[in-house]
N, C-alpha and C positions, 0 to 999 in steps of 0.2 A: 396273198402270200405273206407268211411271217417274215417279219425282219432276222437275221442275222445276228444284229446290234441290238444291244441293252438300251430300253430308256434313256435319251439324254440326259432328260429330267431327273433321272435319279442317279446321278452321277455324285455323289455326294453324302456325305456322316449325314446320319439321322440324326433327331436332337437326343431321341432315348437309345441307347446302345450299349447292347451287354454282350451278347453273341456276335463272336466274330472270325468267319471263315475264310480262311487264305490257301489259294487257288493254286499250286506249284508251290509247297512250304516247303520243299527240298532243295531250294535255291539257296544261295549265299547271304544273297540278303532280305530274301521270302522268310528263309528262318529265323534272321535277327530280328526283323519285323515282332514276327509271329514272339519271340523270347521279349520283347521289349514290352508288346502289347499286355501281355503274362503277367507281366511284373507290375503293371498299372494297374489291375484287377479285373481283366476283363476276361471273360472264358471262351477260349482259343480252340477251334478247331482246324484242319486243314487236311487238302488232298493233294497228291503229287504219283506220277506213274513210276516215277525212279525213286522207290521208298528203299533205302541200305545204308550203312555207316558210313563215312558218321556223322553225316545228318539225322537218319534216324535215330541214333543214339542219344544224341543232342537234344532231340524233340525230347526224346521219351524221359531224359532228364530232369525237363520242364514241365513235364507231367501233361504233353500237349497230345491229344490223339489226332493221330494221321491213318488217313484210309487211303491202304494203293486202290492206283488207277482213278480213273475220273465218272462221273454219272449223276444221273438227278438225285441217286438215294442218298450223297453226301451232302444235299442241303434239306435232309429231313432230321429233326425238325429244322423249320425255315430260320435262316441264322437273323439277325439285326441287319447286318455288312458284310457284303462277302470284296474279300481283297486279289485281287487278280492279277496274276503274276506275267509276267511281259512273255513267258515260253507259253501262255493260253492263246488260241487261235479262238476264232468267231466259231470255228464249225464244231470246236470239242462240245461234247454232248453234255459237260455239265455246265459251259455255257452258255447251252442252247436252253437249257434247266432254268438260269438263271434271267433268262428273256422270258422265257412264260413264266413265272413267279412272280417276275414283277418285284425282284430286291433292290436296296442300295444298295452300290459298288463303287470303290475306286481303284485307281491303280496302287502299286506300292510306293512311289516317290510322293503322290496326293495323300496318302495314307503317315507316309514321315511327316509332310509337309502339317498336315491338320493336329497329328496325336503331338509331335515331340517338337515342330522347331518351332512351332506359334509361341511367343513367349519368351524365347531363346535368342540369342544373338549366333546365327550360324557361319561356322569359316567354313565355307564348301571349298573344296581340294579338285580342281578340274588339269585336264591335260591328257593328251595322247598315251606318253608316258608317266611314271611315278607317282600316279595316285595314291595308291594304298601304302605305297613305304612311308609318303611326306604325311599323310593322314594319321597312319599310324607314329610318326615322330612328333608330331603336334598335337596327339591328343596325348601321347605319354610323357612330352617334355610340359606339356602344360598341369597335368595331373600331379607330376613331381616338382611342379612350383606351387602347389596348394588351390589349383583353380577349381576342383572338381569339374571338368569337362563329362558333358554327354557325348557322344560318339557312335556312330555306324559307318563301318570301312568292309571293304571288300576283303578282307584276309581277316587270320585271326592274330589280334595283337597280343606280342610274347606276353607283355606286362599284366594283360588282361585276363590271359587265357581265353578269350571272344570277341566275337567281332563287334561286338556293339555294348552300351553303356547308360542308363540312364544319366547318373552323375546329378549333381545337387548345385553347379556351378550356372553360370551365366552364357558360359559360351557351349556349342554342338558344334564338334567337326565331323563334318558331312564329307564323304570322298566322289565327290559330284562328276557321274558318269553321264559320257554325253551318247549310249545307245538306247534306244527308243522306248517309250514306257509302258503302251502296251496296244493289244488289237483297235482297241474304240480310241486312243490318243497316241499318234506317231508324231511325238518331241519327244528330245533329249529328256533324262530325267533331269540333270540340273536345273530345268526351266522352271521344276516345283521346288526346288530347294531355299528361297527364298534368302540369299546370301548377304550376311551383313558385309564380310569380308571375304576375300576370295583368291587364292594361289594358281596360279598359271604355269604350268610347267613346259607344256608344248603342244605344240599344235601339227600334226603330219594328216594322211588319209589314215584312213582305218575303218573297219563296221563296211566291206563292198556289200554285204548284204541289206543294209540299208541305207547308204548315203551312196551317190553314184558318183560324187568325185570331189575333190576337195573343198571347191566353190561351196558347195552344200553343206559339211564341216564347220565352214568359217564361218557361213550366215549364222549355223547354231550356237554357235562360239559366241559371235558379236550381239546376236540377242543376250546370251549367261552375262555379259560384261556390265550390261546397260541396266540388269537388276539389280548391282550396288547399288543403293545409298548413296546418297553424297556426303553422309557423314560416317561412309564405309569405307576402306580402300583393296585396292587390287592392285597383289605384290604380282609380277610377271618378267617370266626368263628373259630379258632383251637378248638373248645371244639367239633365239631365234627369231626370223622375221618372221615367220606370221604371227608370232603372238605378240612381239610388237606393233604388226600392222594391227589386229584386231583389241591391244589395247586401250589404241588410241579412240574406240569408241565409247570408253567408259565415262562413266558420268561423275565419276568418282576419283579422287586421289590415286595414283600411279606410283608404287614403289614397285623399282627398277633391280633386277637383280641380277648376277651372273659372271663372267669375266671378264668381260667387255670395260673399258678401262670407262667408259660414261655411264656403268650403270653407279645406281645409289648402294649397292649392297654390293661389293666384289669382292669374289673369292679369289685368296692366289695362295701360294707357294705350297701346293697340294702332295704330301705325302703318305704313301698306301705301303702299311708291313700288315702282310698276314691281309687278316679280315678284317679291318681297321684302318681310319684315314683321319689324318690330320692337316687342318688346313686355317689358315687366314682368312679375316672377313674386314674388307674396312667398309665406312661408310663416310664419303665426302671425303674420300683419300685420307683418313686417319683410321688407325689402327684397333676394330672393334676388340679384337681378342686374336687368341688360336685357339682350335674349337677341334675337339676328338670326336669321331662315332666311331661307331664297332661297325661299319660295314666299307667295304672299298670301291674303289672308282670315283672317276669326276660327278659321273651322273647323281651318286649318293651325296658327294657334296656340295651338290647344288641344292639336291632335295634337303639337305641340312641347312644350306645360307636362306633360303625361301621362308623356313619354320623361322631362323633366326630375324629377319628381317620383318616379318607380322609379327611377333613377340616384341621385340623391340617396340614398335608401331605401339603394340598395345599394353605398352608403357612394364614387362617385367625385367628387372633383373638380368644383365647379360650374364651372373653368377646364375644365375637360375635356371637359363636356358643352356648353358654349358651344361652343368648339371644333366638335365636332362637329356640331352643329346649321348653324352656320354657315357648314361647307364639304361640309353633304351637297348633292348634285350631284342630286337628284331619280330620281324611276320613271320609267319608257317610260308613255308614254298619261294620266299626269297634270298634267293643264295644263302639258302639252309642247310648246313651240315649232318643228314639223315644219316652218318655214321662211316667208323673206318675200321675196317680190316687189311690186316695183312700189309698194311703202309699205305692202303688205295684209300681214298677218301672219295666218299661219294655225298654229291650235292644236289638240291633239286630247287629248281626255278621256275619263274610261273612266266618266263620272256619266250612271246610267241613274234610278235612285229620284228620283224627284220634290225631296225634302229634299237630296239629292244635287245635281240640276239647280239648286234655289234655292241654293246655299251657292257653288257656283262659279262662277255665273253673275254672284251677287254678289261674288266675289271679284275675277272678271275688272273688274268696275266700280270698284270702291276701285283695283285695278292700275293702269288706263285711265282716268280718268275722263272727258276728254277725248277723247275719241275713238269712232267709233262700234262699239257691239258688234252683231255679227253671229251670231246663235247658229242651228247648224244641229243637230237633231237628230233620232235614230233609235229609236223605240223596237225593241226588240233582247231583252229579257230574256224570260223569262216571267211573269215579275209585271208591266213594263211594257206585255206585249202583250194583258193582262187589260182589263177597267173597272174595275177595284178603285181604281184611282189617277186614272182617266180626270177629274176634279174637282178632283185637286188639282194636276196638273199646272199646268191655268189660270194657276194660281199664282204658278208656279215660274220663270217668263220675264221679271219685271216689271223686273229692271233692264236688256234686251236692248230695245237700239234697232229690230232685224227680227229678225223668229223665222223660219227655215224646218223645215218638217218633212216628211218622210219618211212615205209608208204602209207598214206593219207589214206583217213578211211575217207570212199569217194563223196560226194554230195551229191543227194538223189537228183534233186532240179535245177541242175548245175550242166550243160553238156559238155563231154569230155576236153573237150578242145580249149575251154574255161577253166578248166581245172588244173591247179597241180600238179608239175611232176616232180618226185623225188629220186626219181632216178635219171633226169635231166640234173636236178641240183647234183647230183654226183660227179653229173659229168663235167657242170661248170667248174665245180672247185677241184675236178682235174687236172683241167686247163689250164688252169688257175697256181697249178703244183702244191695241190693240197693232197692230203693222205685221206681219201674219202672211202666211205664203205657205203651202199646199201643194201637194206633189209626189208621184207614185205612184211614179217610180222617180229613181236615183239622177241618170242622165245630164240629166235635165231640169233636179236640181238646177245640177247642174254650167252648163247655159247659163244658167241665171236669174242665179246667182252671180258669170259671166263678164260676163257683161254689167252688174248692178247696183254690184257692189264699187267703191270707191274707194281712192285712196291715204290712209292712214291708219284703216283699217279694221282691227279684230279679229275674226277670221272662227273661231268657237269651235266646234270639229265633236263634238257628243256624244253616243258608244254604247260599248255593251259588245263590239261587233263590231268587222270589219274593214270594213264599211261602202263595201264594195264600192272599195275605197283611192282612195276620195271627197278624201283630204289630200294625197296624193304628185298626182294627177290636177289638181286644183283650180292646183297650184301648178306643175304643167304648161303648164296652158293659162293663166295670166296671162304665163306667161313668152312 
């Protein structure tokens, strides 16, 4: 019987490698990959079954050919490396191509790990929440103090126009995700990111499709910590306990952050106008500064005191890292302003986790106070289209004037009783004396919200998806 699985043995860069095919390039960071490897000289191909904008567009940019759908005939001729993207299963038939051929393969985090951070001194960005904001604030406040950072983050950074960076500096900030890396290796990707330094934002459950409960989380966590360096350090939120408990397994230096009046880095006297926050940062009870970003909430300015606090560590300029901070231009999809009519401003967010939903829901409020908030959302993940969260959602809505919600597209091998209800969550945040609506598909949204909205409304759209481009649409038909 054939195996399934690819050669162990060949798990691994060849020493000669010019051709290089990547397995799912229509991923976020399958394509940054794929645009990074591009830029090194090497000649790029790649397969993916969801070929459309603007990933597509993207690719073809970079002058990268991509073939829909999946088959043996995309590894003819036979590549050098084929790079294999975590959405590849054992059974996909160009997989199974890729067993009888007899190629090297790695995954995409072994593939960063060998091309771009060997060499580098990497700050990996890890945590439940604020990855890609704190990543993207640390690679643009570091770039705007002359470091030239390299860079791959999950969203696309404003300053950058893309997700990722070679850069000609000494440091790579990596936004060090802890879901699985792929069919033949089930670790976090962090586990290959090889972290000189490393930011801790938080640690909750999340990923029920592949971690079955927090305990397994924290192991993954506690392992990331223990790959510092000792002559690395690990800044971590103490305002939450587990990432203080999981801290404390590091090998490494421990700068402490948060509000907590014993950490090393504490933020206070936190002021939010608009889309914009101003706050205080001391260290050892003396007065670092007051420090502005363009985006609001506590949650953002922690992810600010965090960037602040490894800067500091890595001896720049508290002028420099102000600087920065204060002229980062934001990610795509994080409480993003996709436009306003008619007085409605509409917004889109990439907050699916429950503690996600609560933070910028409340954030939008301190923004807005005045005015009514309108929160539309999709459950979109696989852990949000679970019941694992279905309670605490309830929650998570309290400072939104109307809530709409979305029914979840189902999950095939999921049984129903597992799954999701969104028209249960209606009825919690009834009970609850919230103004909830729901909706089984998108366009119904769309007339409810055409009709309901008023001038001076914030219309807050929240998924991990494209959400059926529920935002460009919305702001169609007002118009």
């Amino acid at each position: 019987m054939v195996s399934l699985f690819p050669d162990p043995t060949l798990n691994r860069v060849p020493e000669s490698c010019r051709h290089i095919h990547v397995m799912g390039i229509c991923g976020t960071g399958m394509a940054a990959l794929a645009g990074m490897l591009k830029e090194q000289g090497y000649q790029i191909t790649g397969s993916d079954e969801n070929v459309y904008p603007p990933m597509s567009d993207f690719l073809a940019d970079l002058d990268i050919k991509v073939m829909a759908g999946y088959g043996r005939e995309n590894l003819n001729p036979v590549p050098d490396l084929v790079v294999v993207g975590n959405v590849i299963r054992a059974v996909n038939s160009e997989a199974e191509a890729l067993v009888d051929l007899q190629v090297p393969y790695v995954s995409m985090p072994q593939a960063l790990g060998h091309f771009f951070l060997a060499g580098h001194l990497p700050l990996v960005v890890a945590g439940t929440h604020g990855k890609t904001t704190t990543s993207s604030l640390l690679a643009t406040a570091l770039h705007r103090a002359g470091a030239s950072p390299g860079f791959m983050i999950g969203g696309i950074v404003e300053a950058f126009g893309r997700n990722f960076r070679l850069g000609k500096g000494d440091y790579f900030v990596v936004e060090g995700d802890e879901y699985d890396t792929a069919f033949f290796n089930k670790v976090s990707k962090f586990l290959h990111y090889r972290p000189y330094c490393a930011l801790l934002t938080s640690i909750e459950f999340d990923h029920a499709d592949i971690f079955p409960d927090l305990a397994a989380i924290k192991t993954s966590f506690a392992e990331f910590v223990t790959l510092i360096p000792a002559e690395g350090v690990l800044v971590a939120c103490m305002d939450d306990p587990v990432v203080a408990e999981i801290a404390g397994r590091a090998n490494c230096p421990v700068l402490s952050y948060g509000c907590d009046t014993t950490c090393l880095y504490q933020l206070r006297d936190l002021q939010v106008r608009g889309l914009s926050s101003e706050f205080s940062v001391y260290k050892k009870g003396q007065k670092l500064g007051r420090f502005t970003l363009p985006l609001p909430g506590l949650h953002n300015g922690l992810n600010g005191t965090a960037v602040i606090a490894l800067m500091d560590h890595l001896g720049f300029s508290l002028e420099a890292v102000a600087h920065g901070l204060a002229t980062f231009e934001g990610v795509k999809r994080r409480q993003q302003i996709r436009g306003e009519i008619g007085g409605v401003t509409v917004i889109d967010d990439f907050a699916h986790h429950p503690t996600a939903v609560r933070e910028t829901v409340n954030a939008l409020r301190l923004a807005w106070p005045d005015r009514r908030l309108v929160t539309v959302f999709e459950p979109r993940t696989n852990s949000s289209r679970r019941s694992i969260f279905q309670d605490r959602y309830a929650e998570a809505f309290d400072a939104s004037d109307m809530i709409v919600v979305r029914e979840h597209v189902p999950l095939a091998d999921v049984p129903v009783s597992e799954q999701f209800s969104s028209a249960r969550l209606v009825q919690d945040l009834e009970l609850r004396g919230a103004n909830a609506h729901y909706f089984s598909d998108t366009e119904s949204i769309l007339d409810f919200l055409v009709d309901n909205v008023r001038p001076g409304d914030i219309v807050a759209i929240l998924s991990n998806g494209g959400f059926d481009n529920i935002h460009q649409r919305l702001l169609s038909r007002l118009e």
